[in-house]
N, C-alpha and C positions, 0 to 999 in steps of 0.2 A: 762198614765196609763199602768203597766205594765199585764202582763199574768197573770194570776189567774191558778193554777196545786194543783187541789184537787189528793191525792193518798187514795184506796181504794181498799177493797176485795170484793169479789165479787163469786159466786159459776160456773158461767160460762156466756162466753162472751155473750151470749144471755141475762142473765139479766144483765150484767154490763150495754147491749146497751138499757137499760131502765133509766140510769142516764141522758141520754143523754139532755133533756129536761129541768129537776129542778136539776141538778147535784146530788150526793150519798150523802151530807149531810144526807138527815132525812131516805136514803132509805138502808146506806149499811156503815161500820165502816169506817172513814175516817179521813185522815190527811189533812188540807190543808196548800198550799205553795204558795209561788209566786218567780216565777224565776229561779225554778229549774225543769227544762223540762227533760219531759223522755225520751228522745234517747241521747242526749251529757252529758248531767248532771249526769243525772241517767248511763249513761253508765261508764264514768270516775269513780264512785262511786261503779259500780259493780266489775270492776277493782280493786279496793283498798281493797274491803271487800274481793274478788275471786282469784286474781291475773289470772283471765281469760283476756285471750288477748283482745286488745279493739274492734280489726277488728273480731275477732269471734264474741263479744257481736253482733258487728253490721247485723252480718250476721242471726244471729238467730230470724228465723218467728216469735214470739211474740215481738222484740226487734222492738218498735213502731207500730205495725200492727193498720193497721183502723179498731174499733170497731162500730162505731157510728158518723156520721156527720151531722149537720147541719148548714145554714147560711154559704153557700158557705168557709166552713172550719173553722168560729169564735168561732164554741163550736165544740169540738168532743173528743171523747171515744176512746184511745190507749191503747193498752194490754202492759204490763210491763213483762219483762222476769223471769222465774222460777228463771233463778240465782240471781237477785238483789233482790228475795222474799226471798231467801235459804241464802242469804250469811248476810241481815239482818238481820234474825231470828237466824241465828247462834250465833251474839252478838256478844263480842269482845268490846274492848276500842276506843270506839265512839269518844271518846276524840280528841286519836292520828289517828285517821283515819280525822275527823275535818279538822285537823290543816294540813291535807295533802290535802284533799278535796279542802281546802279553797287558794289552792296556784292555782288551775287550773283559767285560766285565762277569762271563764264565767264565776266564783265567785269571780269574785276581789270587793273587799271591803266588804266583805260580814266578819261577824264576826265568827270564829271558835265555841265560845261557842254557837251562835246561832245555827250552824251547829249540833254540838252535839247534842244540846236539839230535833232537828228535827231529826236528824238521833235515835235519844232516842224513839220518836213517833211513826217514819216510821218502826221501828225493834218491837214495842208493835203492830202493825199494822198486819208485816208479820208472827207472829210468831202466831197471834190469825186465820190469814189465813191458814197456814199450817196445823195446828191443827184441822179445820173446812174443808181441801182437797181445798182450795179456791186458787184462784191464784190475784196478783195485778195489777189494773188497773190506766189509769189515766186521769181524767174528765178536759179538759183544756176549757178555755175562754177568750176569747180575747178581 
């Protein structure tokens, strides 16, 4: 069984760290995913949409911060960085960003179009966050 990575908005990390429990399904707009984890996945992808460097991504305090842990780390709540919420909502041809995405080498095998479709969700996601002043989170399970 792989990782379970719900993405989700949220109005601040204080209630995001209330997903922590029954995850943001029924409590807060969400995407869910499996396999694409927020600091490498999601960082290579804020790269693509940004062309911000990967080692800034990494540097930057919301770029995976601990919101919420329990069960000695099998569930917990990571804050996702303002650039990969701005550079989705921005939109752009998901398409060819996909088919770039899909060549890093934790998505191998992974299909382009399915890429799309999910990067389609994750940017209907951040854009309804922006809009609301929210920023995006992400509820992982293991």
């Amino acid at each position: 069984m792989g990782v379970l990575y719900d993405y989700f908005a949220a109005p601040s990390d204080e209630d995001a760290a209330t997903a922590i429990t029954e995850g943001p399904k029924h409590r807060f707009p969400t995407v869910e995913t499996k396999s694409l984890d927020p600091m490498v996945v999601m960082g290579q992808l804020e790269q693509l949409l940004t062309g911000r460097d990967y080692d800034d991504i990494g540097e930057d305090p919301r770029w995976g911060g601990d919101i919420a842990l329990e069960h000695d780390g099998e569930v917990l709540v990571i804050s996702v960085t303002d650039g990969l919420r701005d550079g989705l909502a921005a939109g752009g041809d998901f398409g060819a960003v996909a088919v770039r995405w899909a060549e890093a080498e934790e998505l191998e095998g992974f299909d382009p179009v399915v890429l799309a479709d999910v990067l389609q969700q994750l940017a209907a996601l951040a854009v309804g966050a922006k809009e609301r002043g929210e920023r995006l989170y992400c509820w992982a399970c293991v």
